[in-house]
Steps between C-alpha positions, in 0.01 A plus 500: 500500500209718489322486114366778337187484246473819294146629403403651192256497229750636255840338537564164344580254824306689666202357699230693390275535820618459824221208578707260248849635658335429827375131376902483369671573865679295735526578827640847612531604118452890460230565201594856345283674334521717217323868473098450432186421592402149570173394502493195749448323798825356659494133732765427707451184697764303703790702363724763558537799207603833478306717255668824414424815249842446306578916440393597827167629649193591324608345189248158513142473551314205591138565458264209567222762538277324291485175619389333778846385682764689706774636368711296644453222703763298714386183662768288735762668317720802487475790315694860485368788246704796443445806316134401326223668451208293578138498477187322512076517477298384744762209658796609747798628297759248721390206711728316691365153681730295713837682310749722534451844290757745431397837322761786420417841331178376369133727413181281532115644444235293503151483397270365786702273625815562772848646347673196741353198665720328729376157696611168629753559717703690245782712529577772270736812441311837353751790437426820314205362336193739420130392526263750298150444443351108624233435803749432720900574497629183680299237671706289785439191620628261747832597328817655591736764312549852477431841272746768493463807275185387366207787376147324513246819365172524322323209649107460492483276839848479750855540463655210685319223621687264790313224616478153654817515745669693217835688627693705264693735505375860287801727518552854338147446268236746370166436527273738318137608373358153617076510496488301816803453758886544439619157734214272582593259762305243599486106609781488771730705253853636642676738252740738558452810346792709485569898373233442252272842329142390505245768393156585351259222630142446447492356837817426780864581403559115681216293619552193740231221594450208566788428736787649329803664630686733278817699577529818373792678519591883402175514242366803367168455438278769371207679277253198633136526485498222791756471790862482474526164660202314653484214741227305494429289866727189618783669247825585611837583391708836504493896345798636519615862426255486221370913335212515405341821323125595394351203579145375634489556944637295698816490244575164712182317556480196760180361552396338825699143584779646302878486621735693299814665609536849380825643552456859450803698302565760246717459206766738337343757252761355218398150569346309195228245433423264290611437159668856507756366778566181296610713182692738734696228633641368143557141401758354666739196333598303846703252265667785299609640829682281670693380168627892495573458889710222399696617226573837730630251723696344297692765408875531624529671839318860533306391826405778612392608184297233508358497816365869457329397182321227640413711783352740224323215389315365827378840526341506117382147597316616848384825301342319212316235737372800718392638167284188374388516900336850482733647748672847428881502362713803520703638229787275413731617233693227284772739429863392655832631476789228360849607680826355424807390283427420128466063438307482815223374369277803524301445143382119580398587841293835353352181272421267764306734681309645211357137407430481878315814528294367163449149614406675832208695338718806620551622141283396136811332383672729251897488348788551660639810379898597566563866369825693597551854449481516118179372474338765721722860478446668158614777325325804580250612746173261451637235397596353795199489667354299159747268487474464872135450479541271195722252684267528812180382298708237310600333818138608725357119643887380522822634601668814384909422634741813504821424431770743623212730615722776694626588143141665453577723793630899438873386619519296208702752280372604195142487400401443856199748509331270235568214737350674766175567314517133452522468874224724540291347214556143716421635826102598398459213279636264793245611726211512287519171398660332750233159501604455170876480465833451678757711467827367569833781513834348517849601556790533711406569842681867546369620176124380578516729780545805291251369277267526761561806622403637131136552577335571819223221440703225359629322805158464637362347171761155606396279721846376605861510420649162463883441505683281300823379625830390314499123453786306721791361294300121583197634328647626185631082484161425522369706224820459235373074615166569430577663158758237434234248551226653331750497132582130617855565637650327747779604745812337537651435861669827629283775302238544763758575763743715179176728459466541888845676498469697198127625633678592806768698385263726291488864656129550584500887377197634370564345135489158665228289243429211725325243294629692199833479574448100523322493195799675348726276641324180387490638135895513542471164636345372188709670286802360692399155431382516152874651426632198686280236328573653150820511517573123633473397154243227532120494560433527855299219710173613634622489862790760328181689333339547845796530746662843599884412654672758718670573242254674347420727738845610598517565125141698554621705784847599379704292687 
């Protein structure tokens, strides 16, 4: 089990710096720091700790600025840092030797030294970190890993430094307002360098010596005093569909004795770069994802219902990795159409795929929001549109789930004009902010069709309609089992195959509940029995407590 130090100068139990929670910590133990400023150098030698700002990012500072040491310094061991804010004076902010580094959400500046310093053989992990102000951004050597929406700007000397057979991998990173070069590649280096913004350069956007053999892929590269990219002789490696803008002539420079492959190509005028295509792309929860694939799959029957919303899903997923690529997405809308019989389900699938559009880094994350036609028609003319609005901003990040939508439509009866301006007030709103919410209608499937025919626009603002069936007489078992189970019932020989029949002979009209009507019928159930136990005159075993008979359910269904 993983331990957990909490740090804090103020809280008794508490360690008070993180060096003596550090000097405290087994192996894999998670050090959590309180909000502050801590004045310190950190050591982490032969072991593996997580370091982590305990409210979130921006809230701890580590500032070893005026001493002599790096901020942190991991030697044979493993380290991960999330959410700091860390700095240093004239040694590297972060050096990793011969270890395995980890850095999440983090800001580093340094004084003279470099932000990151990365040697040994290493490997390390940089995400959405933020270099600003140092000599040099990140310094690689003989070390693998990679950086993905990472900003490196304001540095006196270069950018990013790979070296000595170095070969990451530098994916959807800024590099910015660097005195000398942006990527500096020299001493048989190999990175990749994908979809990555690099910018106002005292000298070449990317220069390569000494033997080196980048790939750069999709780049934009641009505002450089020297070259875009420069080869320098017996370098190789690859250029491919890279833009470059306002830069020194040649943009691609390849000196005498030099072999690159330049593979000419123009991107998309909505294509992004850099850090800006990381952001664009969201954060996405792989774990949290498949657990929500799972429970939608293990809910009773609705396959195809199922099927279409994990073909929803793939889509999102391709979108949102073409996204953190720099390639061009079209407008997708998150809106769908639920049609069907009441007790179908419809609600915990319209959750399910709001947490998956969140952990998806489709949507920010917000609440789930179920409104029916109360809590968006008013009284009088104006109204409707506020509440309407209201309701829409409460539930904007998350899901906003219509129930019984066609009753906002002008064939409701009575009052239907305000629904309509509901309708109307939906339709704008919808489309305005359509990266920012889903907005699920639901109803029976005849009625939804009116509903849509309210407003010229509003069809077009759903993505999809999805259908949801009746559940079969062998499904309704399933669930009145699983709801049995769940209260710690058990069923007695003969009621699986009692319900069967009774499910069966139910007219499937339009006021069919599905689920509902076996959550009704289990409540009768209980009932039954607890009549039945009561009256026997003695206190029950607690095989009796937990057992349902036959009996009981004929009793339940009226027979």
């Amino acid at each position: 089990m993983t331990r957990t130090l909490l740090v804090s100068p103020d809280q008794p139990g508490a360690y008070p710096s993180i060096g003596e929670a550090l000097a405290a910590a087994s192996d894999d133990a998670v050090v959590s720091v309180s909000p502050g400023t801590y004045y310190e150098a950190l050591f982490v030698n032969d072991r593996a700790v997580t370091v982590v700002a305990a409210q979130g990012a921006g809230s701890v500072t580590i500032d070893a600025s005026s001493g002599t040491y790096p901020t942190v310094s991991c030697n044979s061991g493993r380290v991960e840092l999330r959410d700091l804010v860390l700095r240093s004076g004239d040694a590297p902010v972060v050096v990793a030797d011969r270890a395995t580094l980890t850095m999440t959400g983090c800001e580093l500046s340094a004084g003279f030294g470099a932000a990151i310093q990365i040697a040994g053989r290493s490997e390390f992990t940089l995400t959405r970190c933020r270099v600003t102000g140092g000599r040099y951004g990140l310094v690689v050597e003989d070390s693998d890993g990679t950086v993905e929406g990472c900003e490196f700007t304001d540095l006196s000397e270069d950018g990013i430094i790979v070296r000595i057979g170095a070969s990451p991998t530098i994916r959807t990173s800024t590099v910015s307002r660097c005195g000398n070069r942006g990527i500096y590649v020299y001493q048989y280096g190999r990175p990749t360098i994908e979809a990555c913004d690099i910018s106002q350069t005292g000298q070449a956007g990317v220069a390569v010596v000494h033997q080196s053999a980048p790939v750069l892929r999709r780049c934009r590269i641009r505002d450089t005093r020297g070259p875009a990219v420069s080869f320098a002789r017996g370098c190789h490696g690859s250029v491919e569909e890279c833009t470059t803008e306002n830069t020194a002539q040649p943009a691609i420079e390849v000196a005498e004795g030099a072999t690159p492959s330049i593979v000419a190509g123009a991107a998309s005028r909505r294509a992004t770069y850099g850090a800006d295509a990381a952001r664009s792309g969201g954060q996405q929860d792989t774990a949290r994802v498949e657990k929500l694939l799972t429970d939608l799959s293990a809910m009773v029957g609705l396959e195809s219902v199922k099927e279409e919303v994990r073909a929803l899903i793939d889509e999102i997923q391709v979108n949102e990795w073409r996204r953190s690529a720099g390639l061009p997405v079209g407008a997708v809308s998150h809106h769908l159409i639920f049609a069907g019989a009441p007790g179908t389900g419809k609600t915990t699938v319209a959750r399910i795929y709001g947490d998956l559009l969140a952990a998806l880094g489709a949507l920010p994350g917000g609440e789930f929001r179920e409104v029916s036609r109360r809590d968006l028609v008013g009284q009088y003319i104006g109204h409707t549109a506020e509440k309407t609005a209201a309701a829409f901003e409460r539930a904007r990040g998350g899901v906003l789930f219509i129930d019984e939508a066609y009753t906002l439509s002008r064939s409701s009866g009575s009052g239907g004009d305000f629904g309509q301006e509901a309708i109307d007030t939906l339709v704008k709103l919808m489309e305005d902010h359509r990266d920012e919410i889903a907005v699920i209608a639901a109803g029976y499937t005849g009625e939804m069709l009116q509903f849509l025919a309210a407003n010229p626009g509003l069809a077009s603002r759903f993505a999809k309609t999805i259908e949801f069936g009746n559940y079969s007489p062998e499904q309704l078992v399933v669930i009145v089992q699983r709801m049995a189970g769940g209260d710690e019932y058990l069923l007695a020989d003969g009621v699986p195959e009692l319900l069967q029949a009774h499910f069966g002979s139910i007219e499937r009209d339009q006021n069919f509940g599905n689920a509902r009507e076996a959550r009704k019928l289990f409540e009768g159930v209980r009932k039954a029995q607890a009549q039945r136990l009561r009256q026997s005159g003695q206190r029950p075993s607690l095989d009796e407590l937990r057992t349902v008979t036959a009996v009981d359910v004929r009793v339940a269904i009226g027979r």
